[in-house]
C-alpha positions in Angstrom: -7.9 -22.9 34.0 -6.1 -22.0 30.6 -7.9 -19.8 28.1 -9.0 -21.2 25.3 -7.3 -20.1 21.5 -10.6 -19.9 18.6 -9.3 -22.7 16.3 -9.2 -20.0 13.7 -5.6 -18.2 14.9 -4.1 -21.6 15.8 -0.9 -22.2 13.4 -1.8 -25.5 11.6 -0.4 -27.6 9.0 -0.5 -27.2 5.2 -3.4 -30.0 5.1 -5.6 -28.1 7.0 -4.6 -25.1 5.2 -5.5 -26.9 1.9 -8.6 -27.5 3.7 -9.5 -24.4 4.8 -8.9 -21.8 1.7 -9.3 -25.1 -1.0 -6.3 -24.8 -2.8 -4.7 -28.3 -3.1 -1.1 -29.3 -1.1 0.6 -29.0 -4.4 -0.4 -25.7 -5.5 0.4 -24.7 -1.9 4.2 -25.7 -2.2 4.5 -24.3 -5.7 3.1 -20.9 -4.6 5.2 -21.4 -1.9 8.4 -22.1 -4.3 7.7 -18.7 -6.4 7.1 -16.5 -3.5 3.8 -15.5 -4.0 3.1 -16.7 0.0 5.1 -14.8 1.8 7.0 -16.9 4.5 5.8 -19.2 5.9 6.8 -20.4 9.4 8.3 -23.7 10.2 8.4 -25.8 12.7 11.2 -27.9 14.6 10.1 -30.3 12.3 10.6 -28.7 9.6 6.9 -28.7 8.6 5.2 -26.2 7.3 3.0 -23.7 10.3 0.3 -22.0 9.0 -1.4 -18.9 10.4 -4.9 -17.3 9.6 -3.4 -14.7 7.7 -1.1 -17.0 5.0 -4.4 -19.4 5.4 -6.6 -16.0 4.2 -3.6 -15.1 1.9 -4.3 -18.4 0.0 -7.9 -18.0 0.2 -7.5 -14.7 -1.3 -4.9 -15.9 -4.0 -7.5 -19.0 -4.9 -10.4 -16.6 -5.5 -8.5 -14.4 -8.0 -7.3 -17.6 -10.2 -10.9 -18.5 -9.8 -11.5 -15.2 -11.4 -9.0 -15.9 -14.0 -6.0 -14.0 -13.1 -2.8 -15.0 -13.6 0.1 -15.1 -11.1 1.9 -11.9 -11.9 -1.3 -9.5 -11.7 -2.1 -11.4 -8.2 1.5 -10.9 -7.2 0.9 -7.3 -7.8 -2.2 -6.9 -5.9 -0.2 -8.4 -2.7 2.7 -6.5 -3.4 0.3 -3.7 -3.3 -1.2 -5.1 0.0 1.8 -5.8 1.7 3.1 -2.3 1.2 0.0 -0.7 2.5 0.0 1.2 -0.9 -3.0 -0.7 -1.7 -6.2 1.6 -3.8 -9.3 1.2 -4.5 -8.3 3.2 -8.2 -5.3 0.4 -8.7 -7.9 -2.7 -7.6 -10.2 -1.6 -10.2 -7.2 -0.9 -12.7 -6.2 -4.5 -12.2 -9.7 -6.0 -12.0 -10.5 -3.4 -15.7 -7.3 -5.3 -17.5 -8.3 -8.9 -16.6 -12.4 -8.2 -17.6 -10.9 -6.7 -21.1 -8.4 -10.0 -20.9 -11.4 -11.9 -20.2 -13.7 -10.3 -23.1 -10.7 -10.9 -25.5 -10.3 -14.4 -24.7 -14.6 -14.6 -24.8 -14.2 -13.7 -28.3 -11.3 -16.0 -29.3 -13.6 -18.5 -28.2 -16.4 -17.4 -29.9 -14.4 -18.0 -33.2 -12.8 -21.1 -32.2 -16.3 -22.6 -31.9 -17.6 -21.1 -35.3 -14.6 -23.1 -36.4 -15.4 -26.1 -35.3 -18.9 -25.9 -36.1 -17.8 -25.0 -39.7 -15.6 -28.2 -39.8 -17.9 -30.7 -38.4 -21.0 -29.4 -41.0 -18.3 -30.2 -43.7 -17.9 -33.9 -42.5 -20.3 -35.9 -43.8 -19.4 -38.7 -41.0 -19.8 -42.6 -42.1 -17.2 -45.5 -42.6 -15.6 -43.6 -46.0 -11.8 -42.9 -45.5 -12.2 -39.7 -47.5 -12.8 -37.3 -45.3 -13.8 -33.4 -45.9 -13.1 -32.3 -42.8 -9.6 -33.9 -42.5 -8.3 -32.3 -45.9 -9.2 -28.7 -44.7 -7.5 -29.3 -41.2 -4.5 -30.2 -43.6 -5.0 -27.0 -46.0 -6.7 -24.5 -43.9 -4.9 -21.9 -42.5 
C-alpha cells in the first residue's frame, strides 16, 4: 500500500495554481517575468510545477494588491521574507506608508468628485449645443 500525499503539497500546474490563490494565468506569468515569484520549477515538459509554498507565495502577493500595494513595496516585504530579516517594526513601516498612500489618494478623490459635481451642476443638460460645462473643461485649469 502507498501512502497517500494531501493534495495540498502536490506540485500542480499554473491553472490550479490560478485556482487556488485567485490570481489569473496571466498575472502569474507576468509576476513570473519580473521575478517577484521566485523560481518556479519546471517540468520535462517544460510546464510550469507549482508547490504549496509559490502557490501561498501568490496568495500572499494577491492579498497585498488587494490591499493596494504596488509591486515594489511587495517585492520588499518578500525580499525581507526570503532573507529571514523579516520584522514585525518593518511590516508595520510598510503597511504605515501604503495607509498614508491610501489616505492621500482618499483625498485626491475626494476633490476629483467635488469636481465633477461642480461641472455637472453647471450643465444645464438639454438638446442646446452650447454647453457650460464643455467651455470650462476647455478653460479650466
Amino acid at each position: 500500500m502507498s501512502a497517500v500525499i494531501p493534495p495540498h503539497t502536490t506540485p500542480h500546474a499554473i491553472g490550479e495554481a490560478s485556482r487556488r490563490s485567485g490570481v489569473h494565468i496571466e498575472t502569474i506569468r507576468y509576476y513570473e517575468r519580473i521575478g517577484i515569484l521566485g523560481d518556479i520549477a519546471r517540468g520535462d515538459n517544460g510546464r510550469r510545477s507549482f508547490s504549496a509554498d509559490s502557490t501561498e507565495r501568490l496568495t500572499f502577493i494577491r492579498r497585498c494588491r488587494d490591499l493596494g500595494l504596488p509591486l515594489d513595496r511587495i517585492r520588499s516585504l518578500l525580499v525581507m521574507v526570503d532573507g529571514t530579516d523579516l520584522t514585525c517594526d518593518q511590516v508595520k513601516l510598510e503597511l504605515d506608508e501604503q495607509l498614508q498612500d491610501t489616505r492621500q489618494k482618499i483625498a485626491d478623490l475626494r476633490k476629483l468628485e467635488a469636481e465633477l459635481q461642480s461641472l455637472s451642476s453647471s450643465c444645464a443638460g438639454g438638446v442646446s449645443p452650447d454647453c457650460s460645462a464643455m467651455k470650462q473643461l476647455f478653460t479650466r485649469r
